[in-house]
C-alpha positions as CSV (number, residue, x, y, z in Angstrom):
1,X,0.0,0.0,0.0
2,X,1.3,3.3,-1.1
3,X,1.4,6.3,1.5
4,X,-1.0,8.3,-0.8
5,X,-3.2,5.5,-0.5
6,X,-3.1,5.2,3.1
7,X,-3.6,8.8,3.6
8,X,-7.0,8.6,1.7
9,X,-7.9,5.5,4.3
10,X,-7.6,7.9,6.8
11,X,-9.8,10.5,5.6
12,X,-13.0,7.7,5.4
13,X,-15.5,7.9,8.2
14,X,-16.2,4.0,9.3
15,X,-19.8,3.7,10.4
16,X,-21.2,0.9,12.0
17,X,-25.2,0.1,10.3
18,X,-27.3,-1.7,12.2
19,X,-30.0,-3.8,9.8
20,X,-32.4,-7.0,10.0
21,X,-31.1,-10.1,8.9
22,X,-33.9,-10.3,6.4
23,X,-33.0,-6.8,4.6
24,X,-28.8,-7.8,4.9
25,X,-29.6,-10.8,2.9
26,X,-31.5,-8.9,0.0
27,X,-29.4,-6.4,0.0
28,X,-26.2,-9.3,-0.5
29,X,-28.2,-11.0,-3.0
30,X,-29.0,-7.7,-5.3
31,X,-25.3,-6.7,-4.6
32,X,-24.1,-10.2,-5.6
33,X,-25.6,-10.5,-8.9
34,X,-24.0,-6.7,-9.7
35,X,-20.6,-8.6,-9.0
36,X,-20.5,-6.0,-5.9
37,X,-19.7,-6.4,-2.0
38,X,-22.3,-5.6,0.6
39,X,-20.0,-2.8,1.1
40,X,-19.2,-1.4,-2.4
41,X,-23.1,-1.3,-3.1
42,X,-23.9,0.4,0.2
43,X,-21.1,2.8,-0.6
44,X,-22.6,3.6,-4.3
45,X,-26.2,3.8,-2.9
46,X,-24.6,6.4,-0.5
47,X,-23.2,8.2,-2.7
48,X,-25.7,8.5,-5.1
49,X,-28.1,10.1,-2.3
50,X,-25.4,12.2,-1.3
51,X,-24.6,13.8,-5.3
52,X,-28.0,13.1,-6.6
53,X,-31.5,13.1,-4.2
54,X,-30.2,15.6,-1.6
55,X,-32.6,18.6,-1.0
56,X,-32.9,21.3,-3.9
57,X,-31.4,23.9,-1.8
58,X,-28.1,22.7,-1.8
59,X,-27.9,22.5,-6.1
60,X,-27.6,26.4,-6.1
61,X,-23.6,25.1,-5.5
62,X,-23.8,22.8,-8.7
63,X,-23.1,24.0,-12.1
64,X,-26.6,24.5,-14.3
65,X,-26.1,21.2,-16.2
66,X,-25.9,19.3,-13.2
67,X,-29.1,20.7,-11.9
68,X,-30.3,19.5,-15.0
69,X,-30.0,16.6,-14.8
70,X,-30.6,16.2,-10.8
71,X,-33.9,18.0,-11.8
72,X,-34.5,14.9,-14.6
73,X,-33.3,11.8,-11.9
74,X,-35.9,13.9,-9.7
75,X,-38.7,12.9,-11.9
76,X,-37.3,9.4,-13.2
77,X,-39.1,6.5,-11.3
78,X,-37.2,3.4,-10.3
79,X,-37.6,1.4,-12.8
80,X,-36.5,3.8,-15.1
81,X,-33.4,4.3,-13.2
82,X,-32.7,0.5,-12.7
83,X,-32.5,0.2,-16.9
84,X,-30.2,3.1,-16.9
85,X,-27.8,1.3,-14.4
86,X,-28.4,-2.2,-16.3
87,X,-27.6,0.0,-19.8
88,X,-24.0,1.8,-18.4
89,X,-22.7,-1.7,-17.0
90,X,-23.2,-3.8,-20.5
C-alpha cells in the first residue's frame, strides 16, 4: 500500500449500520448479482443520495447542467433508473 493510498484510508469515516437479517440478505443478493460487496453497493447507494436526491437547496452550489440533470433523476421512477444502471454496465 502506497502512502497516498493510506492517507486517503484515513480520511473515510467507518460507520457501524445496524440492519435486520432479512433486509442484509437482500441487499447481498441484489449486490451479488451486480458482482459488488455488501459494502461497495452500500457505498454507491450512498453516494448517489449524497450527489444526486439531496434537497434542492443545496444545487444552487452545482453548475446549471448538473441541476439539469438532478432536476430529470428527480422525476425518473425506479424502474427507469434500474434500466439506466443495467444500460452503463453492459
Amino acid at each position: 500500500m502506497t502512502i497516498g493510498r493510506r492517507k486517503k484510508l484515513k480520511r473515510d469515516k467507518v460507520i457501524t449500520l445496524r440492519m435486520n437479517k432479512q433486509t442484509y440478505d437482500i441487499i447481498e443478493e441484489y449486490a451479488e448479482a451486480r458482482g459488488l460487496s455488501v459494502n461497495a453497493y452500500l457505498n454507491s447507494v450512498a453516494d448517489a443520495q449524497a450527489e444526486w436526491f439531496i434537497p434542492f437547496s443545496s444545487y444552487d452550489l452545482l453548475s446549471s447542467s448538473k441541476k439539469q440533470l438532478a432536476a430529470l433523476f428527480e422525476s425518473a421512477n425506479e424502474n427507469f433508473l434500474e434500466q439506466m444502471a443495467q444500460q452503463q454496465a453492459n
